[in-house]
N, C-alpha and C positions, 0 to 999 in steps of 0.2 A: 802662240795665238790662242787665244782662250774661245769659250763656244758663244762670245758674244759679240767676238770680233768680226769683222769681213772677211771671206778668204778672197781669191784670185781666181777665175774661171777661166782654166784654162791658159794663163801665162797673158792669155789679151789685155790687161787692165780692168777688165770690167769686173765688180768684185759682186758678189752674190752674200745675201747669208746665209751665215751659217745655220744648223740645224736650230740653233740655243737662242738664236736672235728674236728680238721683238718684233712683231710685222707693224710696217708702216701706219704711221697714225693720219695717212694723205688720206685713206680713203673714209677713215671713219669723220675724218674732220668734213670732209666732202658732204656724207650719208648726215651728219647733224644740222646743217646749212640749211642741205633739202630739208629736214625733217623741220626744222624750221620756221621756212618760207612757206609748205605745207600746213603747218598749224597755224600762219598767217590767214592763208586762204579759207580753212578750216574756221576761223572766226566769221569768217561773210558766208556760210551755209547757207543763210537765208533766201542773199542773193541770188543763191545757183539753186535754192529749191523755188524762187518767186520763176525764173525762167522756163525751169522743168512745168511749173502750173501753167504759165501764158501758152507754151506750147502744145501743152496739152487741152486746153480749152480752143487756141487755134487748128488744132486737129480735128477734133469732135466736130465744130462748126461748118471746118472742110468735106467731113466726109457724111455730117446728116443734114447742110444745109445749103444742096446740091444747087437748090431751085434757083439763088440770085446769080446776077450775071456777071461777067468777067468783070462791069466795070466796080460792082462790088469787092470780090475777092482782090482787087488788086488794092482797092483801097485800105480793105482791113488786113491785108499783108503789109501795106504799107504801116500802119499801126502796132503792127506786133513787131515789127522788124524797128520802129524809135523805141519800143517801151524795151526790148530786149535788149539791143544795142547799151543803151544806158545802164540798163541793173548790169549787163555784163562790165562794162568799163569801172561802174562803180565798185564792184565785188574785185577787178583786178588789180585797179589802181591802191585797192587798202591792203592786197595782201602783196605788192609790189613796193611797201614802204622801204623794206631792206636791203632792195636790190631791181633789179630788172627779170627776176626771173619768168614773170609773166606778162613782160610783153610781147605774146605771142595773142592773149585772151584780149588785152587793151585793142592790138589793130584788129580780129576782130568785130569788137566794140564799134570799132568806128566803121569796117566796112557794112555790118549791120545798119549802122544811122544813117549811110552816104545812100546805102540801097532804098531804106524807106525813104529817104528824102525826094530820091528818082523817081518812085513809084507814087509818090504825093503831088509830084509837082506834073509829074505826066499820067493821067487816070486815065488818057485816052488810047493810051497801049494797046498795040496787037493781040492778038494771043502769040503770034510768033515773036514779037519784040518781050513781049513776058516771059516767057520761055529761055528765051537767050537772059533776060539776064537774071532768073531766078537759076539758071546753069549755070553759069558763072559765079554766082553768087557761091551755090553750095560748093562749087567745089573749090574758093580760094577760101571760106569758111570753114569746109572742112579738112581739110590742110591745114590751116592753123591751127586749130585745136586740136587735131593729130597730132601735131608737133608742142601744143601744150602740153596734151598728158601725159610725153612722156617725161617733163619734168615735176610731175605728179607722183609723190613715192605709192607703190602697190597697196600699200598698210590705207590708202589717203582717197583711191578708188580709183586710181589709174585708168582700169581699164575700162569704165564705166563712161569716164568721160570721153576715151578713145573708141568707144562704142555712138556716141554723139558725133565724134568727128566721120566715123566712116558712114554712119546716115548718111550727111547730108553731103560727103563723095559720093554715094551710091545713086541718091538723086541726081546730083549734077550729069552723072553718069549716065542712066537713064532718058534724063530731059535732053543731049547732046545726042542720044539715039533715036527719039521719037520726036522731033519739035513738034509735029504737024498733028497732033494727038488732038482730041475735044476739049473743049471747055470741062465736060464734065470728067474726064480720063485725067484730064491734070489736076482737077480737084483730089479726085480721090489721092493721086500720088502724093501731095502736097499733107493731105491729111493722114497719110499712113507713115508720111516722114516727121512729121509734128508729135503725132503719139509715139514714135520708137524714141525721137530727139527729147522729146520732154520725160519719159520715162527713165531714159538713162539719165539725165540730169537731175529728176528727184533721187530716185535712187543715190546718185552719187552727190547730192545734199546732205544726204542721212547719213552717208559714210562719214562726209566729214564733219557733221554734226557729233557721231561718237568721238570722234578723235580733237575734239577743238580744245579737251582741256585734258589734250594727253600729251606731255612733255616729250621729247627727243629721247629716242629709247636708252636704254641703260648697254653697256659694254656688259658682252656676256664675259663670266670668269676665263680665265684661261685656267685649263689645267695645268696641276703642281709637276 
């Protein structure tokens, strides 16, 4: 049996390779797929950098434009949560041409639209009916996009965008610990979740903005 053949491990049937053998071309076929579908997404930068901005403009308003009243804030959360919702489904739907690998970002999308929808059509909310469902919200929000980034290769800015998913865990987190907070205490949190969520989404704009016209890496040599 030559050093490119299988051997036997063990007499079990289970055969291993040998020293001399080729390693598996499953994983690289795998790793090019991702890299891929990533450079799919990498095409709609735009999209994940226009989010990162409404975010961050909804933040700043949250936390220096304390004076209006709830029935405000809820409305222009209702507003940023359709304009968000949308760029996001649109940005997943085009780099989801090849496959499903980011229907994780599409629902998302849509739980975004269904929330501003709630908050549009009901302006007359509690602060505790706000509460419960901006909790709720962040945290089936940010669960999914935890769970998008990590089919986000590292190179592509993974952990940028899993930096956005645990925000807005961490708010959900929060708002299920405090609901009975003020008007103005929820503000602020609202706006200091907006600038961490919107910074990590520019940022990981620009990431995949360098890489939008960078092909699927090359196989390193193997040595002789």
């Amino acid at each position: 049996m030559n050093g490119h053949d299988a051997t036997n491990a063990g007499g079990t049937g289970r055969t291993v390779p040998s020293p001399g053998t080729a390693p598996s071309t499953t994983a690289t076929a795998d790793e090019a797929r991702s890299d891929a579908m990533c450079a799919q997404l990498a095409q709609n930068w735009w999209a994940v950098a226009m989010r990162g901005v409404f975010a961050i403009l909804f933040g700043l308003v949250a936390l220096f434009l304390t004076g209006p009243t709830l029935l405000s804030l809820v409305l222009f959360f209702s507003a940023y949560m359709l304009v968000d919702g949308i760029v996001g489904i649109v940005a997943a739907v085009r780099a989801a041409r090849g496959g499903e690998r980011w229907g994780m970002l599409i629902f998302e999308g849509i739980l975004n639209i269904a929330v501003g929808v709630i908050a549009f059509v009901m302006p007359g909310l509690t602060v505790i009916a706000f509460v419960l469902l901006l909790g709720a919200w962040s945290l089936v929000s940010g669960a999914l996009m935890l769970g998008a980034a990590f089919r986000l290769s590292q190179r592509h800015g993974r952990w940028w965008m899993a930096l956005a998913g645990i925000s807005s865990i961490v708010l959900g987190i929060l708002l299920a610990i405090a609901p009975l907070m003020g008007a103005v205490v929820l503000t602020w949190w609202v706006g200091a979740y907006a600038l961490v969520f919107g910074i990590a989404l520019l940022v990981l704009a620009f990431r995949l903005r360098a890489r939008k016209d960078e092909g699927p890496p090359l196989a390193a040599p193997r040595a002789a």
